[in-house]
Residue frames relative to the residue before (quaternion, step in Angstrom):
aa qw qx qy qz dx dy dz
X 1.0000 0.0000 0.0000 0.0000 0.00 0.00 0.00
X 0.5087 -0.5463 0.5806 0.3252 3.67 -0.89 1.35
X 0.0930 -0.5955 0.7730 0.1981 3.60 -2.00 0.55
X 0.0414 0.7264 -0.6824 0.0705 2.48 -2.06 0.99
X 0.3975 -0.8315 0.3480 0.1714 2.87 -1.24 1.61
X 0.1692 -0.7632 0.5640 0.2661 3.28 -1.00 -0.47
X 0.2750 -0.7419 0.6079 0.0661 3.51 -1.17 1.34
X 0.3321 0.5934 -0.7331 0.0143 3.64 -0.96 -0.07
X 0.3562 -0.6926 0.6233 0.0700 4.12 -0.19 0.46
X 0.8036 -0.3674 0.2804 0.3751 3.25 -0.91 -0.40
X 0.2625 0.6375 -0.5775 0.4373 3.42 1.26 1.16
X 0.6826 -0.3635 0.5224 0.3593 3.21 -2.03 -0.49
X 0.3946 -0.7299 0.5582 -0.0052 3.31 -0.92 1.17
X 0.4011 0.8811 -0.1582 0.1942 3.15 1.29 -0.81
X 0.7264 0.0553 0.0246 0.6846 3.48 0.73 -1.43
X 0.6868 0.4053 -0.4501 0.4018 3.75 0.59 0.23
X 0.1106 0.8370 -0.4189 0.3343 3.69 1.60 0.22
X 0.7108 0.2103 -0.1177 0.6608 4.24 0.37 -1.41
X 0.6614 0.4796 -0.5014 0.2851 3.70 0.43 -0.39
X 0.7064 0.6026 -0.1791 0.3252 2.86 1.17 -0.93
X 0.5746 0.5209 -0.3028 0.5539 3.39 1.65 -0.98
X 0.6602 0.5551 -0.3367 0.3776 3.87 0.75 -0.54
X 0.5556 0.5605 -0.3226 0.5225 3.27 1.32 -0.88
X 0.8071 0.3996 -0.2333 0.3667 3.44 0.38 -1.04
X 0.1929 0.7763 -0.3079 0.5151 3.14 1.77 0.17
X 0.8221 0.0225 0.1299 0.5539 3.78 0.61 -1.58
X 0.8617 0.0382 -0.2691 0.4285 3.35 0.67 1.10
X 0.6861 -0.4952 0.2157 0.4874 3.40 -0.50 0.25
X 0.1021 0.8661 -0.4774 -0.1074 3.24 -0.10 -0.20
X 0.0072 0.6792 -0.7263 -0.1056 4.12 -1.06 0.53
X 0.5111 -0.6447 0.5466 0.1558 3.05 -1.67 0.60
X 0.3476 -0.6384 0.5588 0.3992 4.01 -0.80 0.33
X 0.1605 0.5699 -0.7912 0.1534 3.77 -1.32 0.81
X 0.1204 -0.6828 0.7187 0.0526 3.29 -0.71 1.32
X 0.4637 -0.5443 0.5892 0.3764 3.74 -1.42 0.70
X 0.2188 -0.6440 0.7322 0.0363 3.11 -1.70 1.34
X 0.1531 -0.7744 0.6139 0.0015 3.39 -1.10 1.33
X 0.2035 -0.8668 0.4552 -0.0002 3.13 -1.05 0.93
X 0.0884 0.8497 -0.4655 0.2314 3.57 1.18 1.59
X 0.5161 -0.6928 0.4117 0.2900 3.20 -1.02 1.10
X 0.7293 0.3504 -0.2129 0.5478 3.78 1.27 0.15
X 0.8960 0.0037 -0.0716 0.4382 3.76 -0.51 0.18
X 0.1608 0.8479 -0.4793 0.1598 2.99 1.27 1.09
X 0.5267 0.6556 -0.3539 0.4093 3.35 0.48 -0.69
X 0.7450 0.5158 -0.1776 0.3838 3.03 0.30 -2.06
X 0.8392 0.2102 -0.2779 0.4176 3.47 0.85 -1.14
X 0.4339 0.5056 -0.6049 0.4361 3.86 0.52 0.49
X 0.5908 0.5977 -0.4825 0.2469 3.49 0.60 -0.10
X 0.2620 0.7868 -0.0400 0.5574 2.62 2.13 -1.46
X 0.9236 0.1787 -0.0752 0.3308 3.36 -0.56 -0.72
X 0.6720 0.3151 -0.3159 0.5910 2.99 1.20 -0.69
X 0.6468 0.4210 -0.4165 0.4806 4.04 0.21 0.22
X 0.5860 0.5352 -0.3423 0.5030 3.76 1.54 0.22
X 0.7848 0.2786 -0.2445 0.4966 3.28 1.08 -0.59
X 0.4749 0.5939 -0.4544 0.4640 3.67 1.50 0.30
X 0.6229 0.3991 -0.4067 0.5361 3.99 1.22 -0.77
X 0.5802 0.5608 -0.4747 0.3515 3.85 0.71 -0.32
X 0.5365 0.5341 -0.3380 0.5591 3.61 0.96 -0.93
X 0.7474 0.3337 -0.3427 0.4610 3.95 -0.23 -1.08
X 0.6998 0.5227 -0.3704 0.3161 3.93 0.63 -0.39
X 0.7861 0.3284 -0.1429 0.5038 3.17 1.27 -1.12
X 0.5373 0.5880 -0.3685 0.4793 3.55 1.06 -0.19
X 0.1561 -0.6584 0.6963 0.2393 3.91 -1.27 0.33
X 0.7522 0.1885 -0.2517 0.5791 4.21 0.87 0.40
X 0.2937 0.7037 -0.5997 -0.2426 3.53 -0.63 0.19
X 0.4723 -0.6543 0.5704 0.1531 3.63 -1.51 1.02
X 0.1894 -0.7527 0.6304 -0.0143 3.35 -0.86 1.54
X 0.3477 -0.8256 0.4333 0.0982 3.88 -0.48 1.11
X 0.5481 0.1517 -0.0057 0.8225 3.11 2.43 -0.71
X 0.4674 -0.5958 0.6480 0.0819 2.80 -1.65 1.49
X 0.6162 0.6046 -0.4665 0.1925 3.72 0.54 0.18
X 0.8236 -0.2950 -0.0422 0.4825 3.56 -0.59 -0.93
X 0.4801 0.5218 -0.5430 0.4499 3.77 0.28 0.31
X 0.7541 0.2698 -0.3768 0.4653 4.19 0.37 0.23
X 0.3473 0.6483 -0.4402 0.5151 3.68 2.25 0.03
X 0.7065 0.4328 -0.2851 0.4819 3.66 0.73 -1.37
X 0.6650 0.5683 -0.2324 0.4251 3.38 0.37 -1.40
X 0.6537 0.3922 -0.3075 0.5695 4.15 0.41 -0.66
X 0.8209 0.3176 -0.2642 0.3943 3.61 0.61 -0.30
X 0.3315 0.6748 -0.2743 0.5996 3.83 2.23 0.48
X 0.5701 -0.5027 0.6051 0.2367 3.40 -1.39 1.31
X 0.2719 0.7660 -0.5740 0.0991 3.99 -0.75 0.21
X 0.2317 -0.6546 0.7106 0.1135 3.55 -1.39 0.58
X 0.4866 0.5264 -0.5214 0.4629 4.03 0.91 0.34
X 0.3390 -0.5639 0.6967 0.2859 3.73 -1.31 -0.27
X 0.3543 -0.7138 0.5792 0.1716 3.28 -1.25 0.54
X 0.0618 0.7178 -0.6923 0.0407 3.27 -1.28 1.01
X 0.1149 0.7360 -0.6665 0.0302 3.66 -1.06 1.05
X 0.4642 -0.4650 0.7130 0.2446 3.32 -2.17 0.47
X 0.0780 -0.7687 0.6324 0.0561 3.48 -1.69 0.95
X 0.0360 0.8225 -0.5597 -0.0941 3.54 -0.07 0.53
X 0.8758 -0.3921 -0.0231 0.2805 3.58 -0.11 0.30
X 0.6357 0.5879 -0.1631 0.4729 3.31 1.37 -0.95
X 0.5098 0.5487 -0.3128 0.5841 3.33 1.36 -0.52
X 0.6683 0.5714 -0.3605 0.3112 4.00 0.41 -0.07
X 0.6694 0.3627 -0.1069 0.6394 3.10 1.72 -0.52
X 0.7706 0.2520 -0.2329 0.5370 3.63 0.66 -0.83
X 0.7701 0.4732 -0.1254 0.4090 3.29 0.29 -0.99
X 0.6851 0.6138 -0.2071 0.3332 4.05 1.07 -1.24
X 0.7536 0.4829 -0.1538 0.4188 3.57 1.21 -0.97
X 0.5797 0.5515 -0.2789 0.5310 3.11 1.60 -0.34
X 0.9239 0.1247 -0.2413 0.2696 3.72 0.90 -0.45
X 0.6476 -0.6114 0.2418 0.3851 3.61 -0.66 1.39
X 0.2941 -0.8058 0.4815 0.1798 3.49 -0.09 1.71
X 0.5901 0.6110 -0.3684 0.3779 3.99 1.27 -0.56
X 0.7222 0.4921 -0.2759 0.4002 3.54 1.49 0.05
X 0.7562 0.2583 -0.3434 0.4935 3.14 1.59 0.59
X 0.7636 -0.5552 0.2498 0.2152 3.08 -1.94 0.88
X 0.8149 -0.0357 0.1344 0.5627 3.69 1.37 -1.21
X 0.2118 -0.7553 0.6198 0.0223 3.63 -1.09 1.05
X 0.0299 0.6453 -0.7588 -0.0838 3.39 -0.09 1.31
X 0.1545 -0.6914 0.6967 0.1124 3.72 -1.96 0.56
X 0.4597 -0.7051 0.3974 0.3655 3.48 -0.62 0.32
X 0.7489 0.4373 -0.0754 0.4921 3.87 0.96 -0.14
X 0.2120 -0.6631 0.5552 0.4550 3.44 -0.22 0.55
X 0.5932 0.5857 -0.4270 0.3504 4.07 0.15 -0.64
X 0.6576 0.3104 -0.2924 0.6210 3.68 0.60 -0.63
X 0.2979 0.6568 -0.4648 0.5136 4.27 1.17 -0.03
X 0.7054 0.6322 -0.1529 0.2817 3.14 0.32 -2.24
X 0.9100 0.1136 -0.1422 0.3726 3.11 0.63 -1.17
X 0.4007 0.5286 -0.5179 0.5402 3.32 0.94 0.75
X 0.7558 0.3365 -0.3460 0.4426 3.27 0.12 -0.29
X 0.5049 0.3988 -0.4432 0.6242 3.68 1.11 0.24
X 0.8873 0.2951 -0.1851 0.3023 3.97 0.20 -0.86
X 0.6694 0.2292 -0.2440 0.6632 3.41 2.27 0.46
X 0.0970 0.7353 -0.6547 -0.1461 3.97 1.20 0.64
X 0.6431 0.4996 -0.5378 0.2181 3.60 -0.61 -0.62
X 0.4730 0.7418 -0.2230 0.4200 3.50 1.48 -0.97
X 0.7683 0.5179 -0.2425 0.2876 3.19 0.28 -2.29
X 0.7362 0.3411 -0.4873 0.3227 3.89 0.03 -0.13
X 0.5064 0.5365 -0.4337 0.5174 3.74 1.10 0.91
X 0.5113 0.6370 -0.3941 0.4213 3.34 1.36 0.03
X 0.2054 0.7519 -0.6263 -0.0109 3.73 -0.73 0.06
X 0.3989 -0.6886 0.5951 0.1120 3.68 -1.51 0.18
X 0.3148 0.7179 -0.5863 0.2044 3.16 -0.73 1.57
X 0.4780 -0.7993 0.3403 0.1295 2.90 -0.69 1.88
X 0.7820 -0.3803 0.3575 0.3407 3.17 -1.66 0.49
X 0.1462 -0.8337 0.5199 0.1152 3.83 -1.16 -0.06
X 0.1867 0.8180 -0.5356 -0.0960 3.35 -0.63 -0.28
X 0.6796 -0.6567 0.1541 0.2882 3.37 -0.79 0.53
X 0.3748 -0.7802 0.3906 0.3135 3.73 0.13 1.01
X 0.6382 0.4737 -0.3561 0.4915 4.07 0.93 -0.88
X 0.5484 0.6570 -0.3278 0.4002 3.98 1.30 -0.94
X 0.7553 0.3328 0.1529 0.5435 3.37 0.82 -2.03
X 0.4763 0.5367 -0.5557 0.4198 3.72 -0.31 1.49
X 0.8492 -0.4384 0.2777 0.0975 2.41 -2.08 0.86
X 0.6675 0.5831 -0.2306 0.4015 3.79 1.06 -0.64
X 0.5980 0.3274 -0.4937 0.5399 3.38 -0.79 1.68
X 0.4779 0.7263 -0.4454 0.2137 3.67 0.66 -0.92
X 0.4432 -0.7138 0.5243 0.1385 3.78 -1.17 1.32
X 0.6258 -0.3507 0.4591 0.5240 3.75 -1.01 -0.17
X 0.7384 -0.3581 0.4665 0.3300 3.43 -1.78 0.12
X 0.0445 -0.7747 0.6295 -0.0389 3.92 -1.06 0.71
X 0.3719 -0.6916 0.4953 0.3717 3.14 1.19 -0.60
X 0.3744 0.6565 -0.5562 0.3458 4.31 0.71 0.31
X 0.1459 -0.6674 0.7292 0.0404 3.10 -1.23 1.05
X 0.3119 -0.8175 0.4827 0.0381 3.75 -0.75 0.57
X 0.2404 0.7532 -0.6079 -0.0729 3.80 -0.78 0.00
X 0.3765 -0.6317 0.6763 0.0435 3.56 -1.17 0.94
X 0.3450 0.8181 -0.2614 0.3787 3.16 -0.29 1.04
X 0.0546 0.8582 -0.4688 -0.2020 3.84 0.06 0.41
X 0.6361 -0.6619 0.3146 0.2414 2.81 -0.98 2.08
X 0.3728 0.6434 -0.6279 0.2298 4.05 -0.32 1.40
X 0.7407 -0.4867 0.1784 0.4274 3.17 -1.40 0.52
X 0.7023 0.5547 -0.2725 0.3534 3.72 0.91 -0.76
X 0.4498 0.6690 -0.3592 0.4702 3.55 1.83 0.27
X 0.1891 -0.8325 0.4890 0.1794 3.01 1.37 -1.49
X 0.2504 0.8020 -0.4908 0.2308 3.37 1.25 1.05
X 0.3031 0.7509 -0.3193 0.4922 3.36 1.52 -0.88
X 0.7919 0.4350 -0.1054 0.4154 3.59 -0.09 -1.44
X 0.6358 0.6277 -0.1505 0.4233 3.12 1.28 -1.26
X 0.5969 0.5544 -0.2634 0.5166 3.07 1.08 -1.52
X 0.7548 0.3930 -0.3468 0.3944 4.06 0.74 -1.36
X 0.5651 0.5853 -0.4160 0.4062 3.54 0.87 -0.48
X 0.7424 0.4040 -0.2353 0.4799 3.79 0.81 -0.65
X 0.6165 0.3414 -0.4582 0.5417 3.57 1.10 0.07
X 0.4825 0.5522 -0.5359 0.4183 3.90 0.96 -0.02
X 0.8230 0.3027 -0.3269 0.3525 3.45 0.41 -1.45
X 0.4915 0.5143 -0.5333 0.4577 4.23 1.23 0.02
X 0.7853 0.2386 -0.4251 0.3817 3.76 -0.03 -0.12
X 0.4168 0.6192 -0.5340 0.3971 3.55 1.10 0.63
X 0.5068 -0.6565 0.2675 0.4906 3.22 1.49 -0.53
X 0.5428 0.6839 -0.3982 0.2813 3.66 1.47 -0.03
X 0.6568 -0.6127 0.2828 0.3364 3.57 -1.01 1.19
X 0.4829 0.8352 -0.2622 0.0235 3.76 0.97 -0.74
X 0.4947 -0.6800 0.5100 0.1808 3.11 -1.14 1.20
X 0.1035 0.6621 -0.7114 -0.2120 3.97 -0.89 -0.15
X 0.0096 -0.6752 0.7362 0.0458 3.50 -1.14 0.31
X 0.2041 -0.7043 0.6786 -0.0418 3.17 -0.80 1.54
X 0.2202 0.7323 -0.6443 0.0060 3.64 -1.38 1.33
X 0.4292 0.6251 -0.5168 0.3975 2.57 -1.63 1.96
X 0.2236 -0.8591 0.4252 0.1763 3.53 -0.29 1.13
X 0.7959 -0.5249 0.2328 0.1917 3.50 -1.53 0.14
X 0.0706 0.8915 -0.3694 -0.2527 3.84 0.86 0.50
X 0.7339 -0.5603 0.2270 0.3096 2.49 -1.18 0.30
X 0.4853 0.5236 -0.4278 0.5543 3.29 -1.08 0.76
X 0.7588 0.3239 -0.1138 0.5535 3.88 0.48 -1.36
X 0.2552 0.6917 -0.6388 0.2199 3.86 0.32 0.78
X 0.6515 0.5001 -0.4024 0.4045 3.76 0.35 -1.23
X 0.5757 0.6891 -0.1732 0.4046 3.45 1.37 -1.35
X 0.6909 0.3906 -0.1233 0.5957 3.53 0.95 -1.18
X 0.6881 0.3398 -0.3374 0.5452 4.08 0.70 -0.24
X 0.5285 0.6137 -0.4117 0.4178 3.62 1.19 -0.02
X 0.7015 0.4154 -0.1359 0.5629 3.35 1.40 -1.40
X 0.6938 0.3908 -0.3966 0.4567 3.89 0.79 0.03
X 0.7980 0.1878 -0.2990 0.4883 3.14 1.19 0.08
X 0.4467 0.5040 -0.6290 0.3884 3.13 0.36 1.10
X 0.5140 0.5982 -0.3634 0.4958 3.73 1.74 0.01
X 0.7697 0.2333 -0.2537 0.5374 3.27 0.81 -0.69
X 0.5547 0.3516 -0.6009 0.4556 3.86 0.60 0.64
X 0.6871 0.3886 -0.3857 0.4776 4.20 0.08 -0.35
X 0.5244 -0.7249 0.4046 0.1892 3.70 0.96 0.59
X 0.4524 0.6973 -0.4347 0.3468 3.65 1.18 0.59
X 0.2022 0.7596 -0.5850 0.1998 3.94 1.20 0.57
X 0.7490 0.4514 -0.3058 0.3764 3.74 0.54 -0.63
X 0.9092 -0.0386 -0.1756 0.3756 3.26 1.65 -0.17
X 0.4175 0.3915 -0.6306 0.5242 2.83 0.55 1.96
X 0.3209 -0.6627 0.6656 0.1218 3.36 -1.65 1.36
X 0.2985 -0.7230 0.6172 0.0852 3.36 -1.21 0.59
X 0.0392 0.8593 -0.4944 -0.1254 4.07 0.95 0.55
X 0.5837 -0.4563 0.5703 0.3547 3.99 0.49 -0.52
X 0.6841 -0.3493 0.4474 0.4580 3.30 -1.56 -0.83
X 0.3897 -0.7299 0.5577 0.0655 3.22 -0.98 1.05
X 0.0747 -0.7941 0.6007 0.0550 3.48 -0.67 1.57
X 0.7044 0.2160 -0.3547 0.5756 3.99 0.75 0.12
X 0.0131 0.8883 -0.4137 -0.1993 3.34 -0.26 0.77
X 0.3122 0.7274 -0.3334 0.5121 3.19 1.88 0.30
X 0.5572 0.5013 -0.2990 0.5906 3.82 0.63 -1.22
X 0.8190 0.2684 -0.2536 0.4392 3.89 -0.27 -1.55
X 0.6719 0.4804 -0.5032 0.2539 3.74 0.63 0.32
X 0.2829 0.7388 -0.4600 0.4032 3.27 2.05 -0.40
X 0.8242 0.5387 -0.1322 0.1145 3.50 0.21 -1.52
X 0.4715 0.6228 -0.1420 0.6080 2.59 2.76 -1.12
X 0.2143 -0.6590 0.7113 0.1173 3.99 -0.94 1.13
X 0.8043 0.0243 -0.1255 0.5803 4.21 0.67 -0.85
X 0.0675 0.6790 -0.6863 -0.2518 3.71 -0.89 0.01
X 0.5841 -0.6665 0.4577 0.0719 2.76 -1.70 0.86
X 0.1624 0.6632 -0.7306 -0.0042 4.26 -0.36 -0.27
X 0.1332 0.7806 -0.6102 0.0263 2.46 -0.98 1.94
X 0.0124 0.9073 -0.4070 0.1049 3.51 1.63 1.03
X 0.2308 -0.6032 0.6641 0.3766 3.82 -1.05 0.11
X 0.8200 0.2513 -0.1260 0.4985 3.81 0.52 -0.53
X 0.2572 0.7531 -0.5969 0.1022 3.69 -0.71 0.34
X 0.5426 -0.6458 0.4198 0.3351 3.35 -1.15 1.30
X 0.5987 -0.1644 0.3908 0.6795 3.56 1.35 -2.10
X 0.0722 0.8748 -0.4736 -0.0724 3.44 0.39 0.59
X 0.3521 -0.8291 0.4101 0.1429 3.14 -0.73 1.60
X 0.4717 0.6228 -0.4552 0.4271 3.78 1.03 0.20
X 0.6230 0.5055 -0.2304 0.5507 3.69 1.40 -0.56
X 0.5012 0.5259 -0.3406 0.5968 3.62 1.35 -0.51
X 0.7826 0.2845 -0.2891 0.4722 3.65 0.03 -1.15
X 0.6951 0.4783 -0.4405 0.3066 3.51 0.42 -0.36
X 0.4991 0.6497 -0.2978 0.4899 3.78 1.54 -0.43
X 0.7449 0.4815 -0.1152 0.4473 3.04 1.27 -1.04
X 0.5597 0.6465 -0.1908 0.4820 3.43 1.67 -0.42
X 0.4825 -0.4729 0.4489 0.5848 3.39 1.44 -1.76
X 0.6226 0.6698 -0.3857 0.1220 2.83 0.57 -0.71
X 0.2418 -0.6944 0.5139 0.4419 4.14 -0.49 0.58
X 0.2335 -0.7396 0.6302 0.0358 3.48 -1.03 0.92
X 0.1853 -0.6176 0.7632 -0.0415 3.54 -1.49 1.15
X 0.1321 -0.6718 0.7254 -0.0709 3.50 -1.83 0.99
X 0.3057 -0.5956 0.6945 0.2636 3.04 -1.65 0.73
X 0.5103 -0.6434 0.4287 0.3765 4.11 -1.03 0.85
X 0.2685 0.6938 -0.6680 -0.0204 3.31 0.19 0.81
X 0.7401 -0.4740 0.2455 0.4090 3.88 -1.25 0.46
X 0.8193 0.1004 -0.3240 0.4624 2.74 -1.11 1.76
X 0.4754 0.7255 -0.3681 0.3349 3.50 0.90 0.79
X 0.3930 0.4974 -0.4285 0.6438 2.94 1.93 -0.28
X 0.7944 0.2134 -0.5132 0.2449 3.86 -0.33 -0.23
X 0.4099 0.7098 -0.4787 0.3146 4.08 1.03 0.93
X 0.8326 -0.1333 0.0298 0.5368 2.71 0.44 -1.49
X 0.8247 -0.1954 0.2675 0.4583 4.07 -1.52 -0.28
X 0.5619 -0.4986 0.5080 0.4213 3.76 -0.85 0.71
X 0.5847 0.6356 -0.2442 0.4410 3.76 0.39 -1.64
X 0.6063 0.5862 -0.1665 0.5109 4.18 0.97 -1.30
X 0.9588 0.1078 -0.0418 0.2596 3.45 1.26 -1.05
X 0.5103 -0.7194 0.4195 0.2146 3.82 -1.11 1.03
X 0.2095 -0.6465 0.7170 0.1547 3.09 -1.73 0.06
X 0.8745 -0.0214 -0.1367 0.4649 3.79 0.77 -1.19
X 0.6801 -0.3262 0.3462 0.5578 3.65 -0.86 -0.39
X 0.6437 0.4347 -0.3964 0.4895 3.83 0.22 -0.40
X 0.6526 0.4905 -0.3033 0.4914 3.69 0.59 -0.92
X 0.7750 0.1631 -0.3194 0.5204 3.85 0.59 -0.45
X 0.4790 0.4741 -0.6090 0.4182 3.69 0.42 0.70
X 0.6124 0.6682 -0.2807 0.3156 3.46 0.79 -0.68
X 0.6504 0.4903 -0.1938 0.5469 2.90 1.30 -1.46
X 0.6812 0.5457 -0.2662 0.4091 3.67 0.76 -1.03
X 0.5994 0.3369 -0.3175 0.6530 3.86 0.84 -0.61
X 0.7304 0.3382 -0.4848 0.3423 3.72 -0.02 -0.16
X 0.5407 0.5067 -0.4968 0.4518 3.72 1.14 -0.06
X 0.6256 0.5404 -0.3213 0.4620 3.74 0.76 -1.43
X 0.6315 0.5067 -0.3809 0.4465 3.69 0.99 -0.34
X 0.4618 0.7702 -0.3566 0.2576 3.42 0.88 -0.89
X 0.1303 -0.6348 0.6331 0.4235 3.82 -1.11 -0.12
X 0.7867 -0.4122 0.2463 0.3878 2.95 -2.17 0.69
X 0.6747 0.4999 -0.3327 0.4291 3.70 0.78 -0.92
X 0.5793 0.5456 -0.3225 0.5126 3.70 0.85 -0.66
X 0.5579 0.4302 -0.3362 0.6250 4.39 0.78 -0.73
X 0.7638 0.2711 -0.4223 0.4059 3.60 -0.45 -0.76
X 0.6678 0.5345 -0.3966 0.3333 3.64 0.65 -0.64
X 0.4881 0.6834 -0.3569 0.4090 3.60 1.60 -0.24
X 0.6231 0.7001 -0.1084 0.3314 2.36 1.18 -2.57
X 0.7344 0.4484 -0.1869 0.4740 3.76 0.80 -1.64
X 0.6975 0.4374 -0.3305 0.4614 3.83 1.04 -0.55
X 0.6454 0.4252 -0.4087 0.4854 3.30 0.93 0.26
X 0.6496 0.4557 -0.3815 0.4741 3.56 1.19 -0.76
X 0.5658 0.4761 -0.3819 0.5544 4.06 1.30 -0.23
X 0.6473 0.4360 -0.4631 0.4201 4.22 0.74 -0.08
X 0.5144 0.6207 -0.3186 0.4986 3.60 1.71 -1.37
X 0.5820 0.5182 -0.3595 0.5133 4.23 0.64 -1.11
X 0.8182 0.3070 -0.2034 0.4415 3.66 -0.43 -1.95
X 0.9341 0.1728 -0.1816 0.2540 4.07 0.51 0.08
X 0.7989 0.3396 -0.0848 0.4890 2.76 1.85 -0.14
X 0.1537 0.8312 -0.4698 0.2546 3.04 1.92 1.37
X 0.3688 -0.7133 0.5223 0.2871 3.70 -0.42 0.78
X 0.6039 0.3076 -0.4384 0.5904 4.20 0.53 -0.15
X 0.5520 0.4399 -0.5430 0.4549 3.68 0.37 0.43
X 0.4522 0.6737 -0.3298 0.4827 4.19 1.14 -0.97
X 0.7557 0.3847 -0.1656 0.5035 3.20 0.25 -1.80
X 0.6298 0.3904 -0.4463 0.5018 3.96 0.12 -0.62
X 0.6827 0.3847 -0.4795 0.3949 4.03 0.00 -0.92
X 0.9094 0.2845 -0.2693 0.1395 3.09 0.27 -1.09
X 0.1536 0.7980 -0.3240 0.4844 3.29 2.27 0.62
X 0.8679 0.2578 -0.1594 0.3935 2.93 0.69 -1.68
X 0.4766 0.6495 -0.3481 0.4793 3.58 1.42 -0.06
X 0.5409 0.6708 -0.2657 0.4321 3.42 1.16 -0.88
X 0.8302 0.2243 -0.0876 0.5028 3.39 0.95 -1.83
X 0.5587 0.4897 -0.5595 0.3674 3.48 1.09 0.33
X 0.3826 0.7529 -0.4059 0.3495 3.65 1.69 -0.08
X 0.4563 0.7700 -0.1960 0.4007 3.10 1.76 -2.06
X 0.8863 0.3338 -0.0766 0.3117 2.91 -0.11 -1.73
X 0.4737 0.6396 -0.3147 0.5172 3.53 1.36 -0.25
């Protein structure tokens, strides 16, 4: 049986969690955990040390290693003696911060999540681009579905940790526009503050508590059932300027929820033209014409989005592409 490693460093573990258990499923697989020392003197120096000791171990003993983030552990790793091939996942941020720094002639495959974010690598690495392929997020169809859901309330939802590139801020003005329009609406923002984005996060609680909307916006934190808190959500919202594929917008399509985007790139390949915004007037619109809706007319939305979430964004579909990208790596 072929080994293969897997890297994700001090990224998010998060959505690559079932990929990962499936892979290992069909090959060996070890994970990278470099030993972190903690000496009251050259500490620094040696985790550097250590972690660039146990990244050449991975390329020596491994015939794939799988990079979950294009960023700097496949920067280091493309530029390392190695007898592993290289396979990584790019979702977006890694094009600008993370892409120029690492020697694209030393690896084997670019899966991206979008043909649009596709697009531009292959416009900003052509020599690159026929290692490029697209395979889309997932999430779990038996996890994420429609069953328990309450009557209409009028809650609009985002999932989300609350930084500038979420555009909750914004969010917050669009929902005091549509309460003095007179519409009943709940927002219920879940998702906590990372770091780095505090000033950001006290900007956005108190711009709630200067426009007087404590009674109707919830603030939940991190979200530990996120299945349960979509039950609760009639619209969620993505109202990002940037998004790689954002899988909280996947599960919520999949849940029931009717879902609305702002077009940031590659949102036309989520949901229906009709699904998406550009300004604040355009997604109040879109919102009072759902809240207008009869009940039979919402679920019929509701189901075309849970039938786009089925036909493209089955997560054991995720795991087969990117399984199978893995072993056509294999076979090379």
């Amino acid at each position: 049986m072929k080994r293969l490693g897997l890297l994700v460093g001090e990224e998010n573990w998060t959505h690559f969690r079932d990929i990962a258990d499936d892979l290992s499923s069909h090959y060996r697989t070890s994970v990278y955990r470099p030993r972190v020392h903690r000496w009251p003197i050259l500490n620094e120096r040696v985790n550097v040390w250590s972690r660039r000791s146990a990244l050449r171990d991975m390329l020596r003993r491994n015939d794939v290693c799988f990079f979950e983030w294009a960023s700097d552990l496949l920067m280091t790793a493309s530029r390392l003696p190695r007898k592993a091939a290289l396979v990584t996942r790019l979702h977006s941020f890694e094009l600008y911060a993370w892409a120029p720094l690492v020697d694209w002639a030393s690896v084997d495959r670019v899966i991206l999540l979008s043909e649009a974010i596709r697009r531009i690598f292959a416009d900003t690495y052509p020599a690159q681009a026929s290692k490029a392929v697209v395979v889309s997020n997932g999430v779990s169809l038996e996890r994420f579905r429609p069953e328990g859901r309450r009557a209409f309330a009028f809650t609009v939802g985002m999932l989300c940790g609350i930084s500038p590139v979420k555009r909750v801020y914004e969010m917050i003005l669009t929902h005091y526009q549509l309460r003095c329009l007179g519409h009943p609406v709940h927002l219920h923002v879940g998702g906590g503050i990372p770091s780095g984005d505090e000033r950001y996060g006290a900007a956005v609680h108190g711009l709630v508590r200067r426009l007087g909307l404590g009674e109707s916006v919830t603030f939940h934190g991190p979200v530990a059932d996120t299945p349960a808190w979509l039950r609760g959500i009639d619209m969620f919202v993505s109202n990002s300027y940037w998004e790689g594929q954002q899988v909280a917008l996947l599960e919520a399509m999949a849940s029931g929820c009717y879902c609305l985007s702002h077009g940031w790139l590659g949102a036309d390949e989520v949901l229906p033209a009709p699904n998406l915004y550009t300004t604040e007037d355009q997604l109040i619109g879109k919102i009072v014409e759902y809240a207008g809706m009869s009940e039979a007319e919402r679920g019929r939305r509701q189901r075309e989005l849970r039938d786009v979430a089925c036909a493209r964004f089955d997560l054991d579909d995720t795991k087969r592409r990117i399984r199978e990208e893995v072993a056509a790596v294999v076979r090379q």
